[in-house]
N, C-alpha and C positions, 0 to 999 in steps of 0.2 A: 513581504519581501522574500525574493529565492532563495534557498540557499547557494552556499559560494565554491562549498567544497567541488572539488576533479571529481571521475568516476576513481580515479588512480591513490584517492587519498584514503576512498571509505573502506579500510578495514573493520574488524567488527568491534573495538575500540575506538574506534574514530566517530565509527555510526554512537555508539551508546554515548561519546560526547556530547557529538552534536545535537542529539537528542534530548540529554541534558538540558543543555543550554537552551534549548525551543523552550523549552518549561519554567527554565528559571526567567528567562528574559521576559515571559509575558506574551501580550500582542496578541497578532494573528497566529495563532500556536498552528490551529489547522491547514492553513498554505504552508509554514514551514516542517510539520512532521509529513506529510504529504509527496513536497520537494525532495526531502530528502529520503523519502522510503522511495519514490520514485526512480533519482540519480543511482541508488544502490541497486534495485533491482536489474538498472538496465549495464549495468559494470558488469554484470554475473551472467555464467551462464541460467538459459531460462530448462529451471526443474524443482521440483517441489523441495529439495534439498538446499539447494542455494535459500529460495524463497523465505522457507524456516530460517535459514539461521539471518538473514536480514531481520525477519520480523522479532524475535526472540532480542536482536540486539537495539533495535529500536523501542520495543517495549521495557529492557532492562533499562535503557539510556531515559524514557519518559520514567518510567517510574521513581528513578534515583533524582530527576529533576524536581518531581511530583512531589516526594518527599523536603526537598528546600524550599519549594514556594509556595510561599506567605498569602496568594491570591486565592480566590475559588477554587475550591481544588476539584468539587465534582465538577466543575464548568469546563475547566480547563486540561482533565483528563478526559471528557467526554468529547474535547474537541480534538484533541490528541488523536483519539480511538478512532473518530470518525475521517483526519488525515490519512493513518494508515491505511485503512479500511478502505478508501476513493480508490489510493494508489495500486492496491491488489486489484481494486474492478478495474484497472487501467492494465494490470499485467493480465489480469481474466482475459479483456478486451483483446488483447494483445495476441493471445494461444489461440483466441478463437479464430481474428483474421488469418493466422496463418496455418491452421489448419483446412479453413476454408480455400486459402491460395494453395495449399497440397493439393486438397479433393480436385481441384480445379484444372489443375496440370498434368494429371494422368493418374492409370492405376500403378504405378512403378514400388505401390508397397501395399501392405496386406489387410484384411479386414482388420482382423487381429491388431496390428500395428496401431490402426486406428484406436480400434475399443481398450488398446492399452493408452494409450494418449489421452482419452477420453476420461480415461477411471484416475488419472494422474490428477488433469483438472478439474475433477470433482470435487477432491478431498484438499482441494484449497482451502475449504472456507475454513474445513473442520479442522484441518492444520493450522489455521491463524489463531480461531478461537481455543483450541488447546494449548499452542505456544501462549498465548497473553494470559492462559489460566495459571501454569506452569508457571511465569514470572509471578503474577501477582500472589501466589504462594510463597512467596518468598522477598514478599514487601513489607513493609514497615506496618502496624497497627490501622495507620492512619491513611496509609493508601489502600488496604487490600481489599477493605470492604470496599471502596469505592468501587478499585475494578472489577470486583465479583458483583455487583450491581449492574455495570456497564454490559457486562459478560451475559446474565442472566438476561436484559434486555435486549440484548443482539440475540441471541440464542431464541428469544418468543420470536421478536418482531422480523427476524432476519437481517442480512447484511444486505449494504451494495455488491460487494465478491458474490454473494451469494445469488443474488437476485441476475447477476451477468451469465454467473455457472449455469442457471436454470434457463436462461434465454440460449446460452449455449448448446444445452443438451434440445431443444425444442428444435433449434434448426435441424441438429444432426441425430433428428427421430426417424426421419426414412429412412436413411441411413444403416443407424445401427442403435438396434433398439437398448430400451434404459436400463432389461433385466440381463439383457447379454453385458451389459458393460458391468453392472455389478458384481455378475461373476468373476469377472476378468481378472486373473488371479496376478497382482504383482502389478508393476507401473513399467514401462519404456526400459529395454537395457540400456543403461546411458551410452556404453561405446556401439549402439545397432547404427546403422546408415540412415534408417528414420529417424531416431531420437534426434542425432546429431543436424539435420538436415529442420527438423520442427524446432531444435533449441536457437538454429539460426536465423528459421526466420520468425517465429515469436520474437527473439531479440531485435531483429529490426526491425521492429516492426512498434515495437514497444519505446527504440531509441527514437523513431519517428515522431512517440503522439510526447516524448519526452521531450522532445528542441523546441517542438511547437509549441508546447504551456510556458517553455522559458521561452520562448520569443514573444509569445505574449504577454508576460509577466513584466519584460525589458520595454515594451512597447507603452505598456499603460501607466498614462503621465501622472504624474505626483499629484495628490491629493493639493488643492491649493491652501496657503496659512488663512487661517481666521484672523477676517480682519482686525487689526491694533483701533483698538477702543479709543475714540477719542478724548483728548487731557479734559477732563473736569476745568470751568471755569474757574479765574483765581476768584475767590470770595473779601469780602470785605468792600469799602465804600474808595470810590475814587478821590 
């Protein structure tokens, strides 16, 4: 099930609720921590600063769930981790069409421009995984090993954010190669004419693939009830 909250409601209090609540309530934790890292990001504008503090509030909000519920807790953090985690490859997803719809439209801004754009959505992956390090430092006994598990595992086997980053940078190798962008000192000014122009349309871009997983979510029908057992015959002799 989606979540329910507005873009207008998720302050960063409201995220660590709701977040909460995915964890203690159970269920399909991963479509709901998911939904709701997705509705936040696309409320915000799109920059590795917003990003952070969604993710940081979503990770405190699972964690403080983590610690009330009574359920599998590696399971259930693990499927948490892997919510959030979808929803950044869906904002990755997101920076990259529309840096592609920039290229696309003309030269009206700089290499430069570019290869800072480029070094911003890099450092996504590493900005998620050091934000949920960050929290889980500051978790309870019984959650923190968990997520520094979770953490260490992402970290060998890689992310999805990750694995989009690196299909990202593969298209825009002719382009603009991977040691120029390394160098690239610093990310986007956020008030440049570029910045603001890629923050707009990553954002709708991203608000896009967000209506349509709630449109599908609204669309697909109710699981049907298991069928009522029929009554046992009465016993004894007529």
């Amino acid at each position: 099930m989606a979540v329910q909250d507005t873009p207008q409601d998720l302050s960063g209090e409201r995220l660590r609720e709701s977040a909460s609540g995915s964890m203690r309530n159970g269920g399909d934790i991963h479509t709901r921590v998911h939904d709701l890292t997705l509705l936040a990001l696309r409320s915000r504008r799109f920059d590795r600063r917003e990003i952070r503090q969604v993710v940081r509030a979503i990770t405190e909000g699972i964690t403080l769930g983590a610690e009330q519920n009574r359920a599998d807790l590696r399971q259930s953090l693990a499927e948490a981790f892997r919510g959030l985690d979808e929803a950044l490859r869906k904002s990755t997803e997101a920076g990259q069409k529309a840096l592609r719809q920039l290229v696309a439209t003309g030269r009206d801004f700089s290499d430069h421009e570019l290869k800072q754009a480029l070094a911003d959505m890099k450092k996504l992956e590493e900005d998620f995984l050091s934000t949920v390090e960050q929290v889980a430092d500051g978790a309870n006994e019984r959650v923190r090993p968990e997520l520094r598990e979770l953490l260490s595992t992402a970290r060998r086997g890689g992310t999805s954010t990750g694995r989009q980053i690196a299909g990202m940078m593969t298209e825009f190798a002719q382009r603009v190669s991977a040691a120029s962008i390394d160098v690239t000192l610093g990310g986007l000014e956020a008030a440049s004419e570029f910045s603001v122009r890629f923050a707009q349309a990553a954002g709708g871009v991203l608000a896009g693939i967000a209506d349509a997983i709630r449109e599908q979510r609204a669309q697909k029908p109710e699981e049907p009830a298991a069928p009522s057992k029929p009554a046992e015959p009465a016993s004894g002799t007529s």
